[in-house]
C-alpha positions as MATLAB code, in Angstrom:
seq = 'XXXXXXXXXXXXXXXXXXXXXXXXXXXXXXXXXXXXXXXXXXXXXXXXXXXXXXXXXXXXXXXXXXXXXXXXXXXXXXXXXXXXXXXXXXXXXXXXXXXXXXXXXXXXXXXXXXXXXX';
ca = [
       0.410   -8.594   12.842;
      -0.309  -12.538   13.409;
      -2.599  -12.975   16.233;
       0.116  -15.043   18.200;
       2.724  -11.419   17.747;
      -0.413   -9.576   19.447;
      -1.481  -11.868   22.219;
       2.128  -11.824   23.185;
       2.658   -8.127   22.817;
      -0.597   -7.702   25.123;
       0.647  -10.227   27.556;
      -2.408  -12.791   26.441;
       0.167  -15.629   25.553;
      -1.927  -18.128   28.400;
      -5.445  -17.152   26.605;
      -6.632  -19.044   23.513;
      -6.682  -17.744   20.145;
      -9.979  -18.615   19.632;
     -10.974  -16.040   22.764;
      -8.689  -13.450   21.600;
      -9.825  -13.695   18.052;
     -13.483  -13.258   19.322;
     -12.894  -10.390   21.408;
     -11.200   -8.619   18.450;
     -13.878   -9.022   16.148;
     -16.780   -7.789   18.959;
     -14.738   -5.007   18.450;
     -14.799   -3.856   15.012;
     -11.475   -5.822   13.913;
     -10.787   -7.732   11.405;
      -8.100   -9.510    9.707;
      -7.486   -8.098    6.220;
      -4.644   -8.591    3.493;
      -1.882   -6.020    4.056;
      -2.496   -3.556    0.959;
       0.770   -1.810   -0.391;
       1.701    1.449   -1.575;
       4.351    3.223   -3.247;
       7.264    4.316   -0.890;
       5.850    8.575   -0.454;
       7.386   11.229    2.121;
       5.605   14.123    3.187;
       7.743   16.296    0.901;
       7.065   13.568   -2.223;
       2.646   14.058   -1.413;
       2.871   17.851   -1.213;
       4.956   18.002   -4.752;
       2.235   15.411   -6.064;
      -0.536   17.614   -4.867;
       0.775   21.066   -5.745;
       1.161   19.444   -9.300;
      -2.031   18.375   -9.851;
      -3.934   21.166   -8.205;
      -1.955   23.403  -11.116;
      -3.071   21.585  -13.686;
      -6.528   20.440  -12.755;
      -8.253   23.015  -15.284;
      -6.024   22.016  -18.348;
      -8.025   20.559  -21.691;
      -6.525   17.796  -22.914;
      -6.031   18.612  -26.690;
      -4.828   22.063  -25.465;
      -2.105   21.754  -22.895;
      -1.821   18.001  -22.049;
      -1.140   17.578  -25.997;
       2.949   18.608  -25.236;
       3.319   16.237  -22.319;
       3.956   12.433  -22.285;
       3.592   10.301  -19.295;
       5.958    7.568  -18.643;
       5.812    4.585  -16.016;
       7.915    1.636  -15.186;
       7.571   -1.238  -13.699;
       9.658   -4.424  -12.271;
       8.992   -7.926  -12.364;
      11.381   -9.897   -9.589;
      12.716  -13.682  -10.856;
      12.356  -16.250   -8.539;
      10.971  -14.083   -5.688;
       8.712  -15.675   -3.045;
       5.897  -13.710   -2.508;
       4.279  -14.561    1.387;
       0.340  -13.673    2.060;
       0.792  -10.767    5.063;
      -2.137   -9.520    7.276;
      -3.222   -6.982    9.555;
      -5.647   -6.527   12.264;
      -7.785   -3.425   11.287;
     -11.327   -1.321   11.426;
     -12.570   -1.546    8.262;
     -12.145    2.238    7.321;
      -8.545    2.001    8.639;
      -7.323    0.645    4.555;
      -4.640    2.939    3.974;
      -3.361    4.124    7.418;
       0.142    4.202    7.490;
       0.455    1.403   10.192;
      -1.770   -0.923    8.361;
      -0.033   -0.484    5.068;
       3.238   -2.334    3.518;
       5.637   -1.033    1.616;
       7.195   -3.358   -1.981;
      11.184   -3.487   -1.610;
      12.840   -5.702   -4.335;
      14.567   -8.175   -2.939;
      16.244  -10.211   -5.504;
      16.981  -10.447   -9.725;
      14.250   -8.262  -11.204;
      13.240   -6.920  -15.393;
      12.533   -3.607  -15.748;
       9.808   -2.449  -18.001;
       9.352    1.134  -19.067;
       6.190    2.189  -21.338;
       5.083    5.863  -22.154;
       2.029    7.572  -23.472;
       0.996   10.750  -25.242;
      -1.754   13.129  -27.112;
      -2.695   11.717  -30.480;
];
């Protein structure tokens, strides 16, 4: 949130930013670059977890040798990419209020890449 959205949210609009920024440091916040992560439900993190907690005692050369792992990713063409950032505590990095979320917006290229055992 810019510090002008939360000195008008808290009714400070009259005070100076330089006062407001102040107080919000003495307090343990600071301004930080939004971080971003994946778009997860509840019902997407439990999967993700059950998964892995199955398969945390394989060996690779045994049972990971018959999988292959695949990822993707997009590039956007022409998008404009703006700086956003957030008033936080510094252990508050990846709670879900101080967190963004990538949408794509305009004309992208996909790119798709896999790996496997041996």
């Amino acid at each position: 949130m810019k510090l002008i959205d939360l000195r008008r949210e808290a009714g400070l609009s009259h005070v100076y930013n330089g006062i407001v920024h102040r107080a919000l440091v003495s307090r343990g916040l600071h301004l930080y670059h939004e971080e971003f992560k994946p778009i997860l439900g509840p019902e997407h993190k439990l999967n993700r977890l059950n998964y892995c907690c199955a398969k945390g005692t394989w060996h690779p050369a045994v049972e990971w040798a018959d999988y292959m792992f695949t990822d993707e990713m997009s590039i956007e063409v022409g998008a404009v990419f703006g700086l956003s950032l957030v008033w936080r505590e510094k252990g508050e990095k990846w709670h879900n209020d101080c967190i963004g979320t990538k949408k794509k917006n305009g004309t992208s290229v996909m790119c798709w890449g896999a790996i496997g055992w041996g």
